[in-house]
C-alpha positions, 0 to 999 in steps of 0.5 A, a space after each residue: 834478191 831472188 824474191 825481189 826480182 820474182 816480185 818485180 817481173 810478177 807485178 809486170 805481167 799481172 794485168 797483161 795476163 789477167 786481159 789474155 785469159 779472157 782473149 778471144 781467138 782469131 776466126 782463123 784458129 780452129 781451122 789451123 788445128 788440123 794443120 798442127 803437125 803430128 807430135 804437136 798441140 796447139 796453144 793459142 793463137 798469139 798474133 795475126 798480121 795481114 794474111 799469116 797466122 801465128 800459132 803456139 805449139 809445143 811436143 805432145 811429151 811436153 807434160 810427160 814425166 819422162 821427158 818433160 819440156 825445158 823452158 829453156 829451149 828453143 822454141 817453135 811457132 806454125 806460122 799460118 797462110 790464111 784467106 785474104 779475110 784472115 778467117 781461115 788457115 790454107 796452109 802451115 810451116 813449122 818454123 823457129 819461134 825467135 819473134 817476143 811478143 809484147 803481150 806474153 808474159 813470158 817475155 818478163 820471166 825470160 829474165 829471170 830464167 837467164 839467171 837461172 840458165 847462167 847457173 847451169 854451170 855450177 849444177 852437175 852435168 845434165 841438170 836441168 836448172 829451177 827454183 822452187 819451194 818444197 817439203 819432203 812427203 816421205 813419212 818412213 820414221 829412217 828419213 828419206 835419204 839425201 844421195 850424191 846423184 840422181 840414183 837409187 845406187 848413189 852414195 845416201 849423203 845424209 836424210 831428211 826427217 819425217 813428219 815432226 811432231 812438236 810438243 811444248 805443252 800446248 804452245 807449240 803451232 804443229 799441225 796434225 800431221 806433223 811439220 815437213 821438212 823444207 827446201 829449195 828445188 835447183 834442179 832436176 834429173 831423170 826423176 830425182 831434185 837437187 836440192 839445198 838450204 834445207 831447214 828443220 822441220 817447223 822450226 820457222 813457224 815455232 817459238 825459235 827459243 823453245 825448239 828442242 835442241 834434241 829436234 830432228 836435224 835433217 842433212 844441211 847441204 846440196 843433193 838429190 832426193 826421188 821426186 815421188 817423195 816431194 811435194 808442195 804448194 801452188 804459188 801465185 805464178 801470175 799465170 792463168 790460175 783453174 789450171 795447169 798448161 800442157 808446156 812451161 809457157 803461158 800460152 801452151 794449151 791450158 788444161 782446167 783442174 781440181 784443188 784436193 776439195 773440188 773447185 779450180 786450182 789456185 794459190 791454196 793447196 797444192 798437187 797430188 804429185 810434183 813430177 819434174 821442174 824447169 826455171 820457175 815451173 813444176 810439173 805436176 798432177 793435180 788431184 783430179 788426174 789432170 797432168 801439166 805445168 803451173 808456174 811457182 811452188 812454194 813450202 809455205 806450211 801455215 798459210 797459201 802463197 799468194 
């Protein structure tokens, strides 16, 4: 069900951002940005109306690990005084964004991020609620350990096998180096995922009756892992693609990035690191050192996740 109603907000965003990565900016916004307030950056400039401007800005710490930004919070706007041509910013306000805009593609994801929000609750206290696809990258042979919280000090309720090497006598689809063992992100926490509906490693891709009893049998419930020992792949997010965006919007500022091989970031391969998450967003760092977000990860191990 969640798959159907990712589907569903996807298909109706498709065109509208496909039209707004190629918008061209209003007269008025190069103007407006030295008039962002200190501890903000610009993002675009989603509307005019008459003689008032609308400019997006989000926390310059929206992209830091640290204290990354939550697509579930309110949000704000620098609404604009402009000349009479509406070629130029006189003066700005910050001021609570509260206003959808038609064209945002953010308005259909909203929907699928109240569900999310509604399960704040049955996350522990101060878990910041998302859905993703993952694998563990955590190549020590004792597994990496699942604990109860957020801390190196919790109690290790089980682990999560290392790279598994499959062999069938030649049947076998493992790659080279090894199958990862696989999850589903729910939410994050000072540096640490909660994570469940953890699978053995390449036991969806191999032949289900030859799996060997005696495979690595990873810790099967709810717990968090460190979050530099996670990983995986870009998904089409419907979001603008080549890059990563400064905060978990698609109209905060859009950074161009590499894939691992050279050329601009898209739905096949996957960040250097995976740093924190919110709703359907990660936030990541992309193999040419650049840091922000990109909208839907997955664990997909034989094929992109287009």
């Amino acid at each position: 069900m969640r798959t159907l109603r990712l589907i569903a907000a996807t298909i109706l965003c498709v065109a509208t951002q496909a039209t707004r990565a190629d918008d061209i900016e209003p007269a008025w916004r190069a103007s407006a940005l030295a008039l962002v307030p200190a501890g903000y950056v610009a993002g675009t400039a989603y509307r005019t109306d008459g003689s008032t401007g609308y400019l997006a800005v989000y926390p310059a710490t929206s992209n830091d690990p640290k204290t990354p930004a939550s697509v579930f919070a309110a949000r704000q706007a620098l609404v604009l005084t402009l000349t009479p041509d509406a070629t130029r910013a006189v003066s700005a306000e910050l001021k609570p964004r509260t206003d959808p805009d038609p064209n945002n593609d953010d308005t259909d994801f909203a929907k699928l991020h109240a569900d999310l929000a509604a399960r704040r609750a049955t996350l522990p206290e101060g878990t910041e609620p998302c859905d993703l696809g993952a694998w563990s990258i955590d190549k020590d042979p004792n597994g990496l350990n699942v604990r109860a919280e957020p801390s190196v000090k919790a109690r290790v309720l089980g682990t999560l096998p290392p790279p598994y090497r499959l062999k069938l006598g030649g049947a076998e689809n493992t790659p080279d180096g090894g199958w990862l063992t696989e999850f589903r992100i729910i939410g994050f926490k000072d540096g640490w995922f909660l994570i469940e509906g953890v699978k053995p490693p390449g036991k969806d891709y191999e032949d289900e009756k030859r799996y060997p009893r005696n495979a690595p049998k990873p810790f099967a419930g709810r717990g968090w892992v460190a979050a530099n020992k996670v990983g995986a792949n870009y998904a089409n997010g419907y979001a603008r693609a080549g890059g990563l965006f400064q905060a978990p919007f698609v109209d905060a500022r859009w950074m161009p990035a590499q894939r691992e091989l050279g050329g601009p970031i898209d739905a096949d391969g996957g960040p250097k690191r995976l740093l924190a998450c919110s709703g359907y967003w990660g936030l990541v760092e992309s193999h040419d050192g650049v840091r922000g977000w990109w909208r839907a990860l997955c664990s997909n191990q034989v094929t992109n996740c287009s």
